[in-house]
C-alpha positions as CSV (number, residue, x, y, z in Angstrom):
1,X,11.0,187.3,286.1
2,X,12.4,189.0,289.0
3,X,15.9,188.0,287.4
4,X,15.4,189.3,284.6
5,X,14.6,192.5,286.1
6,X,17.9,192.3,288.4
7,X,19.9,191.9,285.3
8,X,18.3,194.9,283.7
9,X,19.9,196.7,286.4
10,X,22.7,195.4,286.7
11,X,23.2,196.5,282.9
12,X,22.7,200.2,283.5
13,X,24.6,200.5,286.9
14,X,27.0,198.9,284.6
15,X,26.4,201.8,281.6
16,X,26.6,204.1,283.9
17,X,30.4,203.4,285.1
18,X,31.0,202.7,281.4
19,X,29.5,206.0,280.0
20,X,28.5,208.2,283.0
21,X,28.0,210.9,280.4
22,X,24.8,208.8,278.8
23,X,21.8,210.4,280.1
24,X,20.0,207.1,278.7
25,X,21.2,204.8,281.5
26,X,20.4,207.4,284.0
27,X,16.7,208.0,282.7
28,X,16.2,203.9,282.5
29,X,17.2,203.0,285.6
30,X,15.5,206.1,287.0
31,X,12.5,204.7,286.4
32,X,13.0,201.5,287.1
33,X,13.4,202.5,290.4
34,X,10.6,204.5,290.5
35,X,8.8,201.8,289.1
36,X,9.8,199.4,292.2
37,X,9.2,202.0,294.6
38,X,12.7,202.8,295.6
39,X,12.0,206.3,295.4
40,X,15.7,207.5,297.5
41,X,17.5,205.8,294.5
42,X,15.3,207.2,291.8
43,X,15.8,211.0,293.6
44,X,20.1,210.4,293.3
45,X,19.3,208.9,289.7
46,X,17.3,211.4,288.8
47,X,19.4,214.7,290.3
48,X,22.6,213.2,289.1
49,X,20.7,213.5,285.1
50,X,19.8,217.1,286.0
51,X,24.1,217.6,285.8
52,X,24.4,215.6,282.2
53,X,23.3,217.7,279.1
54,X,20.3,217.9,278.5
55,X,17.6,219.5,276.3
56,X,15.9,222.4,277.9
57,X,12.2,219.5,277.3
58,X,14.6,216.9,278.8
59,X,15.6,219.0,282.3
60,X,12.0,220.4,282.8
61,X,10.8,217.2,282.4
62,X,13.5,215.3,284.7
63,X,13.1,218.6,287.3
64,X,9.2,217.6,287.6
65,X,10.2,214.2,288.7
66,X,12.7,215.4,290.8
67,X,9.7,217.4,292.4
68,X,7.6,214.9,292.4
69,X,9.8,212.1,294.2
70,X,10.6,214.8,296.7
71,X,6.6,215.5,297.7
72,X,6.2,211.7,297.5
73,X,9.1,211.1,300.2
74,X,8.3,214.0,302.6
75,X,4.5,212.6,302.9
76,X,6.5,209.5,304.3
């Protein structure tokens, strides 16, 4: 399974070189990072979407999780 995850990634590290403009790739592997608990990558993912265009739903919605991965990594 874990391979399968690791190719996942691989994929939108490799959309992202491709297409850094598609806030997709950014959101996806966002998360996946979040969802692994590699919450210092998620926070770069994450601010570097707040610079795409976005809607104004989209960057209140990416700005709470910037919030939120910043209260998580200054209780560590």
């Amino acid at each position: 399974m874990r391979g399968y995850l690791d190719r996942a990634k691989a994929i939108y590290l490799e959309g992202i070189k491709r297409y850094p403009n598609y806030k997709e790739n950014y959101l996806t592997l966002g998360a996946y990072y979040m969802t692994y608990d590699q919450y210092n990558d998620a926070l770069q993912i994450f601010e570097k979407t707040l610079t795409l265009d976005l809607t104004p739903q989209e960057k209140k919605n990416v700005s709470e999780i910037v919030e939120g991965l910043k209260a998580i990594l200054n209780q560590k």
